[in-house]
DOROMI-186583 format. One record per residue: residue in one letter; x, y, z of N, C-alpha, C in turn. Coordinates in steps of 0.2 Angstrom, whole numbers, plus 5000, padded with zeros to 4 digits. Example, Ala and Ser with C-alpha at 12.3 -4.5 7.8 and 13.67 -1.06 7.14 Angstrom:
// DOROMI-186583
a506649725039506249785039506649845039
s506449895035506849955036506450005039
// end
This chain:
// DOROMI-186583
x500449945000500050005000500450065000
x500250134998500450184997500050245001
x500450275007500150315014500350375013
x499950415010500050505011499750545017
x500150585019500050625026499850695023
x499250725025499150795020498650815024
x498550865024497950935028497350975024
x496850925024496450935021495850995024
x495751055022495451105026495551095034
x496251095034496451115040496351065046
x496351015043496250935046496850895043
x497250905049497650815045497450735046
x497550715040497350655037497750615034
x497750535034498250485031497650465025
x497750455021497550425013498150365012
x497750315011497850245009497750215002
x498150185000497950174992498450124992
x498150064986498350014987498850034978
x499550024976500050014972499650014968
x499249974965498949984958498550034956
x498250064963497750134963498350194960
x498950194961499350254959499850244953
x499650284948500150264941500550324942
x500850394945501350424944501350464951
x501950484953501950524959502450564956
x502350644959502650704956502750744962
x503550794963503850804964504050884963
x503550924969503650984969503651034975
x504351074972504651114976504051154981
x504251154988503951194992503251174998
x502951215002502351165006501751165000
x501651115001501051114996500151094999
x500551115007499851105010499351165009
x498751165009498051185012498551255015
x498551255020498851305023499351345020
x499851315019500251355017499951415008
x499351375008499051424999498851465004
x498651445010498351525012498651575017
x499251565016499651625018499551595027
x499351525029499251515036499851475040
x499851455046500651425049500051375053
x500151285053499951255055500651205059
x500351165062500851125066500351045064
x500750985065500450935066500150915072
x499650875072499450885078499850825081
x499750845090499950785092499750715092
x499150685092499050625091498850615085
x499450585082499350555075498750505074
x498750495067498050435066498350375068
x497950325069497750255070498350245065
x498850205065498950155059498450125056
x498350105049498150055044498249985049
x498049945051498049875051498449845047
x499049795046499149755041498749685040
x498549695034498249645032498549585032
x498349515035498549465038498849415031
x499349395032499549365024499149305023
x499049305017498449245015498749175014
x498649125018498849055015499149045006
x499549015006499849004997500148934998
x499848904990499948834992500548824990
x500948764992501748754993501748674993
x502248654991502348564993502948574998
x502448535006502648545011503048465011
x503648485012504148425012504348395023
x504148355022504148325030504548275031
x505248285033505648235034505348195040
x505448115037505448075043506048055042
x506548065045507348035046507348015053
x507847945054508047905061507347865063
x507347845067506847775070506347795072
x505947745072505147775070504847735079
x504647795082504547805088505247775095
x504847765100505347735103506047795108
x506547795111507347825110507847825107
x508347865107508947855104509347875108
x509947825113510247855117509847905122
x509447865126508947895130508547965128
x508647975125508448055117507848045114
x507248085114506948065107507148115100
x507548145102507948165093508148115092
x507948125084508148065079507648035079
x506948045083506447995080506048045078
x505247985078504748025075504147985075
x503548005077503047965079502348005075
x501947965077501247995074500848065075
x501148085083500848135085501448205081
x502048185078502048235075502048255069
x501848185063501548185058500948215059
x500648215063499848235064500148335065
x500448335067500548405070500848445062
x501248415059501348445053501048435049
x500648395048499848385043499548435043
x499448445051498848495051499148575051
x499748575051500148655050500148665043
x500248585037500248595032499548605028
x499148585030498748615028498348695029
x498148715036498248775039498748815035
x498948805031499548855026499548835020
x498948815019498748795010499248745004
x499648685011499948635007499648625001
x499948624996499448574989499648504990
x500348484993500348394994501048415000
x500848345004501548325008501648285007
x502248295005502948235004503248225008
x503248145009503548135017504248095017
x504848135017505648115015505748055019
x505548005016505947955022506347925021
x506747935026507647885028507647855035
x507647805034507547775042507647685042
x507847685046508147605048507447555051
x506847585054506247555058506247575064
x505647565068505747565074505147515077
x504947545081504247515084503747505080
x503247435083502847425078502147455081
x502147485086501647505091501647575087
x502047625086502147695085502247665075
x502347615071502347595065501547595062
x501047545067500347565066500147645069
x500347655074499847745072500147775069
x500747785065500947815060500347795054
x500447735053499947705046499247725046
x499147725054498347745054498047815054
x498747855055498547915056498747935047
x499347905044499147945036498347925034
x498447855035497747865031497247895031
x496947915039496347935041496448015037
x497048035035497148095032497048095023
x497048035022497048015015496348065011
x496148095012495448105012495348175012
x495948225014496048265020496748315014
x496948285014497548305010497948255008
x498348264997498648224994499248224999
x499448145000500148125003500548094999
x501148084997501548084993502348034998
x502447984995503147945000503447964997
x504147984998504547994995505347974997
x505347894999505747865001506447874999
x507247865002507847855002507947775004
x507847775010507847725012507347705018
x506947675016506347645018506347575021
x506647545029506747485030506247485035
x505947415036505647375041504947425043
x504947455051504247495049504347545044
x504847605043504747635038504447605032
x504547545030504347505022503547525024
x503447505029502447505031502247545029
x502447585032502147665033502247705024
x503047705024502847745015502447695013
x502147625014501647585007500947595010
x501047655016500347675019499947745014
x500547775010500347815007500047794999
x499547854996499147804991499747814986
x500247874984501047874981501347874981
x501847834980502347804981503147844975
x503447884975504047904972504647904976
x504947854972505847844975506247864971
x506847894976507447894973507747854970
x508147884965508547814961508847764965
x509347784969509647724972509247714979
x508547724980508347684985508147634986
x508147604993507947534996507047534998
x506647504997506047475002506147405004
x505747385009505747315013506047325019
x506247255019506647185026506247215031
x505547215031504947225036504747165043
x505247135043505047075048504747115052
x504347085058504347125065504647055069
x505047095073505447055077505447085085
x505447025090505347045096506147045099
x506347095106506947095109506947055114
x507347025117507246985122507846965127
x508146955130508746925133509346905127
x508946845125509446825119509646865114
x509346935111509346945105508646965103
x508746965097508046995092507946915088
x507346905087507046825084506346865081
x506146855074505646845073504946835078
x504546875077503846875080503546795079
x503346775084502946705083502246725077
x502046655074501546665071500746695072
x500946665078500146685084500246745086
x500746775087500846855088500846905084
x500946885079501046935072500546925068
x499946885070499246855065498846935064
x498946975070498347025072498947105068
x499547095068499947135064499647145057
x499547085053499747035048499047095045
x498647075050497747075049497647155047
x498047195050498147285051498247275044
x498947245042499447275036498847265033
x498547205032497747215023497447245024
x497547285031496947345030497247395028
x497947425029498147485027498247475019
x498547405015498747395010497947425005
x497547395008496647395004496647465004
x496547525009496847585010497047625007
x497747595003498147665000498247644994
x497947544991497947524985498347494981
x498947464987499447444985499347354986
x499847324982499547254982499947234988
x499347204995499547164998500347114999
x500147074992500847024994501447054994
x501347104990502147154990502247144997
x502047175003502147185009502147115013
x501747085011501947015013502646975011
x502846985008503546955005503947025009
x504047095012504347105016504247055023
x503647045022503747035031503746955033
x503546925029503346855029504146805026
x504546795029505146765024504946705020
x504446645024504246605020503746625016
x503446695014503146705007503346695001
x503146714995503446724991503246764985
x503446804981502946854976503446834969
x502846834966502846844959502646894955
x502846914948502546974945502546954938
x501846994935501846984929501747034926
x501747064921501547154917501047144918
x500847074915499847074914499647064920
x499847044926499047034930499647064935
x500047084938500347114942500847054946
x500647064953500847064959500646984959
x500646944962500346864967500946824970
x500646794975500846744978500746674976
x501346654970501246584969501546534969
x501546474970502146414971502246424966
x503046374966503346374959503046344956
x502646264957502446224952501846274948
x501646324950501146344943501246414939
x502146414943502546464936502346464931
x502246524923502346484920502846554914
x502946554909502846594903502646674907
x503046724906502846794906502946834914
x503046774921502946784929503846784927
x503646814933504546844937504446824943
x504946774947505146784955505546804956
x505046884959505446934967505846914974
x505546854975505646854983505446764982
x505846744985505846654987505646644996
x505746594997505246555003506046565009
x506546585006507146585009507246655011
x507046715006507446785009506746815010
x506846905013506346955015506346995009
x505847015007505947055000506247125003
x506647175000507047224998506847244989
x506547274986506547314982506947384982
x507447384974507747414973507247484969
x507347544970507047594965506747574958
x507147534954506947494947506447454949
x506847404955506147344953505447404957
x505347424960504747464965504447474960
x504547554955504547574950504347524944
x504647484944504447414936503647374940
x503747334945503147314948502547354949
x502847424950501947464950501847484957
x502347474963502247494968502647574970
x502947604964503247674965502847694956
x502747754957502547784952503047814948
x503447834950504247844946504747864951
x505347864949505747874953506147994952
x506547974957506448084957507248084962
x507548124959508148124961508048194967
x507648234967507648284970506848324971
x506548364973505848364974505648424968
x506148454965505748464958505748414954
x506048364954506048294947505148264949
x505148264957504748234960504048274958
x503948334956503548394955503348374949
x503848334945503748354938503248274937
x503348234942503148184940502448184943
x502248224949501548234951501248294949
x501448314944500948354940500948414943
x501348434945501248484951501548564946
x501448604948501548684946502248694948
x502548684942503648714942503548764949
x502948814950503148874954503048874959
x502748814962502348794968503148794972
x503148854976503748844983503748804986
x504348784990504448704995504548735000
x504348715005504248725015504448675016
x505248665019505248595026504948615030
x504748545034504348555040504848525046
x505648545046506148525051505948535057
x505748635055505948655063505248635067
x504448615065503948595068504148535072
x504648485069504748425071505248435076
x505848465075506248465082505848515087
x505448565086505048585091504648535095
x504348495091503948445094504448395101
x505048365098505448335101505648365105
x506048445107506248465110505648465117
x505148485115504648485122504548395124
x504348365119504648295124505248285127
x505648305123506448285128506348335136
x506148385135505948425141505448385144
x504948345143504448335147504848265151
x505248225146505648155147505848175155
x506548235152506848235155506548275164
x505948295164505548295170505348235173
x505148195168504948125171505648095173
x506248095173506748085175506748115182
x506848175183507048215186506148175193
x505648175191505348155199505548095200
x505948055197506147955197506347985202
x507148025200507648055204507248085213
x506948115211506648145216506348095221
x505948045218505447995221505947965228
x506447925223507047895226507447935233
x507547995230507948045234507448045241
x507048045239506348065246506447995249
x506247945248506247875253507047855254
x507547885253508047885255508247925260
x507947985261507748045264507348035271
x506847975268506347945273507047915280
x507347865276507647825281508247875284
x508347895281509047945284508747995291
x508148025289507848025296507647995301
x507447935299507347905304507847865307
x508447875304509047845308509247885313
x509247945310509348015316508948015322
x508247985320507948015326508047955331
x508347905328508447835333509047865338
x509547895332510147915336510047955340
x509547995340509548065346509148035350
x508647995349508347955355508847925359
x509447885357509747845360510247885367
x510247955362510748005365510448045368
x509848055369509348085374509348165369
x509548185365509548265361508848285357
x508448275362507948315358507748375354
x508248405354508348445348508648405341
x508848345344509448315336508548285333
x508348265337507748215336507248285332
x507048315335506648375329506848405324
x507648395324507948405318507548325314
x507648275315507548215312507048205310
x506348225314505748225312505648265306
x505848345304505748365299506148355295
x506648315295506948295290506748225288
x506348175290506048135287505248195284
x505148245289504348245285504448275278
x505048325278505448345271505248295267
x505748245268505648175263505248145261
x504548115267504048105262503848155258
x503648205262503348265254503548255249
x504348255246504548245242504448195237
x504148115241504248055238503448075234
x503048115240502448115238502148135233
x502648185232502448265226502848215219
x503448185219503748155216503248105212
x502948055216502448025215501748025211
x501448095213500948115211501048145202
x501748175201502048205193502148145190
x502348085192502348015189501647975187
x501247995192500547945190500347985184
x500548065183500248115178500548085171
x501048065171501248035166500748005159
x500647965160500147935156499548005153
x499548045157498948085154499348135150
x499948135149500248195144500548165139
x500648215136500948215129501448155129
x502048165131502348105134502148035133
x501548025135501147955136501247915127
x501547955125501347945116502047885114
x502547925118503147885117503447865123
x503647865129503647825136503147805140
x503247735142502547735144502947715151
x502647715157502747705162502547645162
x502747575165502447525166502047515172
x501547465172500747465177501047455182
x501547395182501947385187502247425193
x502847475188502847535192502547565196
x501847595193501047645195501147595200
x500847545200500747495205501047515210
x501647515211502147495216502247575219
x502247615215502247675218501647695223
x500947665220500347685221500247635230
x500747595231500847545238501147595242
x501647635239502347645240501847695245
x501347755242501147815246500547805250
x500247745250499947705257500447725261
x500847655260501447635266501847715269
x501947775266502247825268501647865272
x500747855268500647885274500447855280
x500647785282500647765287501347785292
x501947785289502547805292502347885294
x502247905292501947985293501347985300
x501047935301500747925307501247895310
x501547845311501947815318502747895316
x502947895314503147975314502848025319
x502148025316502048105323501848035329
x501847975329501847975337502347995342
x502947995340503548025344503747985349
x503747915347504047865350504347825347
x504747795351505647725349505047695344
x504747665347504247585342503947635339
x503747675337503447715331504247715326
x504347745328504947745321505347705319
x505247635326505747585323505347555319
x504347575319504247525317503947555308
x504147645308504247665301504747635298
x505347615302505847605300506047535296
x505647495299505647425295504947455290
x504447465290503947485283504547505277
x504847565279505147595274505947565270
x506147505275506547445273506147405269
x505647375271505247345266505047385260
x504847465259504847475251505447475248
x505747495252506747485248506647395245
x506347355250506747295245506347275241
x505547305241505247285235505347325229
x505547385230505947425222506547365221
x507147345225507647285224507347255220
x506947225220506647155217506147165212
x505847235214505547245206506047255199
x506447305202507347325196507547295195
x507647235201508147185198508847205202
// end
């Protein structure tokens, strides 16, 4: 806009014009106000006008590029940098949109991760499917990540990228072992839901994740799972009853499960029809925002563990005091001890209470505090307001016999931890 300051019969006034309103501005010597034609001397006044409000900038669409890089939910080096889970695909969908995305492409490079946070990824693209065009645009796409980019209904690879080796695998004392049959049936059952979903041929995924599977491809009828005996003329075998499928960018792309391949997200533009002029937005800094405040929240749930421990640690150190200043007749030492246990259960209690909150925050998405735990915490502030009673009676068998309560929850945390 274009803002003239001028005095119009003896009133000053701001005049607003929008750039196309004015085709010439001219330049002449001298005051050219109202006043000065009539031989008169004015001042500005002191309260100037209101500013013009600036008009709010309008949404413009853009292809919103959203790295998913590093492991899919879960830690990294007790950290969640470096992952990425469904509540922050969900958070940059909906800033993508809210800013007039025309498609989100979601960069994936990733090793896998959990298959817990693998499904709400999958189920939260989809339920989006509907909502705004989603676009995979895998590097390297292993194990959940292979899911998740075949959760999207397009699929564009890089030349030299991988998809597959989707086992799901359990951790255990020994090692990591394939998921039992009976365990992975209700996995199995999701993955044809989401393949139905986004259109993509079931068995592809199956021969990632099933090593005794095995897929076939034909030009003419696609994708199947067939024994060898009823090969014939025109099929191709991808994947044998020996290995996990891995698809290179050529075969993805030949088989029909990538749409073309794109070296970069203008190549990718050109292949989704997309407008050369349409600007690109990463969406990094929502995601490390996002992480940042879980690492901050983590790191509080750390910080009341610390806390908890410290307080029933706190409980007994008091109480040895106040045995000591019994023994020693200083009842001054002993009121020091009494508040210095009461100090410590508050502590244990307040610690307590921030940890059972856990589950109800954001947090809860990717650490989960085990029942066991809750449980054992939830005994733990019984037993402390009992010790808090034999405490205010202010005698030997009262404290000796907080004394043993609070030895007892020491050795049920031993034996819980291990």
């Amino acid at each position: 806009v274009v803002k003239f300051r001028c005095q119009v019969n003896g009133i000053w006034t701001t005049i607003t014009l929008q750039r196309g309103q004015v085709s010439l501005l001219e330049h002449e010597e001298g005051d050219q106000s109202d006043a000065a034609a009539a031989g008169t001397t004015t001042t500005e006044p002191a309260r100037p006008a209101a500013p013009t409000p600036k008009p709010k900038p309008r949404n413009a669409p853009h292809i919103a590029v959203i790295p998913l890089h590093g492991q899919v939910g879960g830690l990294v080096d007790g950290e969640l940098r470096g992952t990425f889970d469904a509540g922050v695909i969900e958070h940059c969908f909906e800033q993508a949109l809210a800013a007039g995305a025309t498609v989100a492409v979601l960069d994936v490079h990733s090793p896998g991760g959990l298959v817990t946070e693998m499904e709400a990824i999958s189920e939260t693209i989809i339920a989006w499917h509907d909502r705004m065009r989603i676009v995979a645009f895998p590097d390297e796409a292993f194990s959940a990540a292979a899911v998740i980019s075949m959760c999207c209904r397009e699929i564009v690879i890089r030349p030299r990228g991988l998809i597959g080796a989707a086992v799901i695998i359990k951790r255990g004392p020994g090692g990591t072992s394939a998921l039992t049959a009976k365990m992975a049936s209700p996995h199995y059952a999701r993955q044809r839901q989401y393949m139905e979903a986004s259109g993509h041929a079931y068995e592809i995924l199956q021969a990632m994740t099933i090593q005794t599977a095995e897929l076939w491809w034909s030009p003419d009828t696609g994708c199947r799972e067939l024994p060898p005996d009823t090969a014939r003329d025109g099929w191709e075998r991808l994947d044998d009853r020996t290995t996990v499928l891995t698809l290179t960018a050529e075969e993805a792309r030949r088989i029909g499960l990538a749409i073309g391949e794109a070296d970069g997200i203008e190549s990718l533009a050109d292949i989704l029809a997309l407008d050369a002029d349409l600007p690109v937005i990463r969406y990094d800094e929502p995601i490390e925002l996002y992480n940042r405040r879980l690492d901050k929240r983590l790191s509080q749930l750390r910080r009341s563990f610390e806390n908890y421990f410290e307080g029933l640690a706190g409980i007994v150190e008091g109480l040895n005091a106040f045995a000591a200043a019994a023994q020693a007749g200083d009842r001054r030492m002993g009121e020091q001890a009494k508040a210095t246990t009461r100090r410590a259960w508050q502590k244990s209690l307040a610690a307590a209470r921030k940890i059972g909150r856990t589950d109800r925050s954001l947090l809860a998405r990717r650490v989960e505090v085990p029942d066991r735990i809750i449980d054992r915490i939830e005994d733990d502030r019984k037993m402390i307001g009992r010790i808090r009673q034999l405490v205010e009676t202010e005698t030997i068998d009262g404290f000796n016999d907080a004394a043993d309560r609070i030895n007892a929850v020491l050795q049920a945390w031993r034996e819980l931890l291990g």
